[in-house]
Structure formats: C-alpha cells, structure tokens
N, C-alpha and C positions, 0 to 999 in steps of 0.2 A: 504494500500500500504506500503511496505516495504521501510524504510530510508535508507539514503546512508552512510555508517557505515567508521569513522576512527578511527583507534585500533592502540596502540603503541605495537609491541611485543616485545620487550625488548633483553634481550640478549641471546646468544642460551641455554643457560642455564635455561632459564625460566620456561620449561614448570615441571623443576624439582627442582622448589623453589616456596616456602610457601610464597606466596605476593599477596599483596590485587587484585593488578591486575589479576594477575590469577583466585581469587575466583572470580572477577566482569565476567570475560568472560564466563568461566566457568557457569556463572548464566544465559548469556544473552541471550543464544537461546531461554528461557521459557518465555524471556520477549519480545523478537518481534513481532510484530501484526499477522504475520503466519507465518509460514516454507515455506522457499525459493523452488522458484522450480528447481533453481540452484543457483551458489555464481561466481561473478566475483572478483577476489579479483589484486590491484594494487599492488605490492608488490616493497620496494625500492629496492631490492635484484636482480633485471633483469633491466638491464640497457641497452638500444638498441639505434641504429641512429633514428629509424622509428618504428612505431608501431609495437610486436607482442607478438604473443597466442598460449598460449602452445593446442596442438591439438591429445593429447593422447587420445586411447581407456581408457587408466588406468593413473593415475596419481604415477611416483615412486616421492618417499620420497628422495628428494636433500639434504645431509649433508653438507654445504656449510661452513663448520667449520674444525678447526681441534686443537688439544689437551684438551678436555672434557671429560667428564665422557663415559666410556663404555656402559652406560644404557642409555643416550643419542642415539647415532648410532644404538640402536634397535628399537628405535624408528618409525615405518611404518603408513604412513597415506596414502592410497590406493585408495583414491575417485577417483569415475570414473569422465572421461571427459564427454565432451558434443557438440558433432556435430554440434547440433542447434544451441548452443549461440555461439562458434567458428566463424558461419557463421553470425549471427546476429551484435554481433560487429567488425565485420572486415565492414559488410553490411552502418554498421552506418556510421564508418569513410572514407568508401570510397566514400559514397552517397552525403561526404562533401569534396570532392577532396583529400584524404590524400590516401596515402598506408599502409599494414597490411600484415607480414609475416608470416606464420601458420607454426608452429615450432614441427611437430612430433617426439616424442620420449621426447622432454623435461618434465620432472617433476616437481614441487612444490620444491622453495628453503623453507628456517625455514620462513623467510618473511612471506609467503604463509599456510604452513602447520601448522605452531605453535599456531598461534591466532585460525586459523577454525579449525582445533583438540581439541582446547579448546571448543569451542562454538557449537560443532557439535563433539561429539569422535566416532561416528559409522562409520563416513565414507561413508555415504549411499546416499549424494546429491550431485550432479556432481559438478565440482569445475573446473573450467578456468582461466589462470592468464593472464594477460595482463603488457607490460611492460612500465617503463617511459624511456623518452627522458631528460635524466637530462641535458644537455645543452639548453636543451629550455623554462625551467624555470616556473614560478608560472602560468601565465596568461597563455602559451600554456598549460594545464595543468588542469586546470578552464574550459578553455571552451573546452578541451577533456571530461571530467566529462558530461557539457551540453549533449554534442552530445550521451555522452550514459545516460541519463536522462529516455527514455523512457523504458529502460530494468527493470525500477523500478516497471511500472504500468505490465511487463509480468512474474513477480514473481522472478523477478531476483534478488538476494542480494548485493550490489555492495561494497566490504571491499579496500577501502585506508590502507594499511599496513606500518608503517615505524616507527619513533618514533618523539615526540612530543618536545623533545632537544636530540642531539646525538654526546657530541662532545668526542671522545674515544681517544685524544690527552691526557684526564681527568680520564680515566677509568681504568687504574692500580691503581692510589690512590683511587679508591673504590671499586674494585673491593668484597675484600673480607669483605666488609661492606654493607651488601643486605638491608640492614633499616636505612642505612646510610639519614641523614637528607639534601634536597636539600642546595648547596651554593645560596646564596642570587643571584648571575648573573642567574644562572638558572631561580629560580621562577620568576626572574623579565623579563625573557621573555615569562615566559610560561602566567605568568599573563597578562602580554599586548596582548596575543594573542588571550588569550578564551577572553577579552573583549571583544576584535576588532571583533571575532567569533560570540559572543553574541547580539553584538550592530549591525551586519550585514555590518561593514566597508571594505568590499569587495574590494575597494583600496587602501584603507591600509594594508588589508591582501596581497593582490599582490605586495604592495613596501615593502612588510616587512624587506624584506636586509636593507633599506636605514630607516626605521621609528620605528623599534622594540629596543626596548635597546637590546644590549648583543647578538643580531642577527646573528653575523658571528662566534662568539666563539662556540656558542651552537649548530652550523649549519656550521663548516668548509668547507663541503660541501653538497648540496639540495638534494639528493637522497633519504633523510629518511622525507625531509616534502613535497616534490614532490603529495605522496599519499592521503595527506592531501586536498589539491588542487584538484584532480579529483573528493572525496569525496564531496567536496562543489560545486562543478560544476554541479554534477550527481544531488544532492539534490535541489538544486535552477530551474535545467533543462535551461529555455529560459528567467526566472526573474534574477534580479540583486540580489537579496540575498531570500534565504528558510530558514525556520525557524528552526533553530536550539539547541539542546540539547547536555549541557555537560554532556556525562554519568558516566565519572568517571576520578580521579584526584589520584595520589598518583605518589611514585617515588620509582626506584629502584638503588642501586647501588650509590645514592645522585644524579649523573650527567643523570639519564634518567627519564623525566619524562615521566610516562606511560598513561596521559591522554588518553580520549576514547568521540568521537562525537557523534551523530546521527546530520543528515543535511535533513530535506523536509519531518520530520513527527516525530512522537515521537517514540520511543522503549517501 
C-alpha cells in the first residue's frame, strides 16, 4: 500500500535549481512500493471556505508566479484528471456530512505540479488536487486526511504539498543564496517537529502554534503546513498516530526547509 506523502516544494524557482531536494524527489517515484493508480495531491497554493477538486478532463499548468525566468513559464505539466477519484473524495467527505465543490477548468498551481513533475515527469497518471481550509487549522485538517485514509489501500497516492518553514517576510535576504545555511530559529522548529512527527505526538503536533519554538515566525501564516496535516491524517486513517518516515531533510534559500514524510508505510 502506498504512504501518504508530505513534500516541501520550495520556491517557484525550484524545479530549475541544482538542490538536494530536487535530486530526492526526482529519485522517489522508483522508490514507492508501486505506481499510483492516481495522485491526490493537497497543495497550500488553493485556498477555499469548503472543500474543493479541481475536475478537469486535462490538467493546465497554473503559473501562479510572476517575474522569473522565461524557461520557467514553458514549463507544461498536462496530466490528465480523473472522474473517478473526483467523485471518490468528494464521496468521502460528504459521507461524513461536509460539502465539496468540483471546480472544472481549474488547473495545477507550482504547489501541485512542481513536486509531481519531479517525481513523475511523463505526465501519464491522473492527478487531482484538493484544497485547504486554512482558517480551520491543524486538527480540521488531521482528520480531513483520516477521512480520505482509505484512497491509500485503492492505489491512490495522496501528496500534502507546502513547505516545512515558510516564513518569506525572511526570503529576500536569501534569496540569492540557494545553499545558504538554515538560521538557528529555523532548525529549531523544524527539529521539534520531525520529533514530535517521529515520536507520534499527535497533540503536540496539533498545538504546534502554542508548543513548537519559533512556530509563528516560521509559519506567519498555516497554508504551507496545513498539507502536512492531511498527510498525517490520511497515513494514521482511524489510529491516533501511523508510522512514520523522515524521507529527507535539507534546506533551500536558508529560510525553507524542504523536509519530505512518508506517514502509514514506508517508501
């Protein structure tokens, strides 16, 4: 059975910079236990009141950026949608009284497409995105992930996409320093977090505002660890905590770190 996967994808500039992160993703389609027979991916970059899914025949390629390189914007990641899991996780969340807006014509923001173009570059496995509720925080979030638990044992790949600290208040002074080395605030939340992640403190990880050092600076605002959350949700299913795997640590830019999970099986 396929893990429930959380990927930092860094900044839109990523998929055209020489960083460790890049090589791990790029590596890690070969290393999941099988090929998906589609990917839902959470991406922080779609922000909604209420659940929804993008419900394209085709998925366009969303530039969700602007002043970057020109070889950037040529960029086309064209996977096709998927009818079935469209209806599948809308199925789930409503079977648990919630609502799901099915959003045709929308495409894949870099959230979405950067990380699964890396880990997939053919394009050839249907890809779905579903959005967060970032005013409803960690725990709504957790047990959104549960509810879609079961898309794991139907070949689903389920990708939490955002980033692992993200505070861009901090991001011009690094910007042009790609190998720049984390500040000490940084690692010392990312570090309290893979423990908390490792040791399976599931309430801890949910009051992380209030129990993580350095938790609001790094996290100004939750949209980019929101994905994190559904990833652990999805991996655990109906237990209090799944076992989980750090699959990769490094940083880009000093202020992002690009850590990567697997939650509810190994990779």
């Amino acid at each position: 059975m396929l893990p429930a996967l959380f990927v930092s994808h860094g900044a839109p500039t990523f998929p055209l910079t020489d960083a460790p992160a890049r090589l791990f993703l790029e590596q890690l389609g070969a290393e999941l236990p099988e090929r998906p027979r589609a990917i839902l991916v959470i991406s922080a970059h779609w922000e909604t009141a209420a659940p929804s899914v993008t419900a394209s025949a085709v998925n366009e390629t969303i530039h969700d950026f602007t002043g970057f390189p020109a070889e950037l914007y040529a960029i086309r990641y064209a996977a096709p949608g998927s009818a079935w899991l469209v209806d599948r996780v809308a199925g789930l969340i409503e079977t648990a009284g919630g609502t799901v807006a099915r959003v045709p014509g929308r495409g894949l923001d870099h959230g979405a497409w950067v990380p699964v173009r890396l880990v997939y570059p053919e394009a050839d496995i249907p890809v779905v995105q579903l959005s967060v509720q970032t005013a409803l925080g960690p725990d709504y979030h957790y047990k959104l992930g549960q509810l879609l638990a079961p898309l794991r044992e139907e070949g689903v790949l389920i990708v939490g996409s955002g980033s692992f600290t993200h505070d861009l208040s901090s991001f011009r002074q690094y910007y042009n320093a790609l190998h720049a080395p984390a500040p000490a605030w940084v690692d010392q939340f990312a570090d309290w977090m893979t423990d908390a992640i490792e040791e399976g403190r599931i309430d801890d990880l949910l009051a992380y505002r209030n129990r993580a050092p350095q938790a609001v600076r790094n996290h100004p605002t939750e949209e980019h660890l929101l994905p994190l959350f559904v990833a652990l949700g999805a991996g655990s299913g109906g237990s209090e905590a799944g076992r989980a795997e750090h699959l990769h640590a490094s940083t880009t830019h000093g202020i992002l770190r690009m850590d990567a999970f697997a939650f509810g099986g190994a990779a």
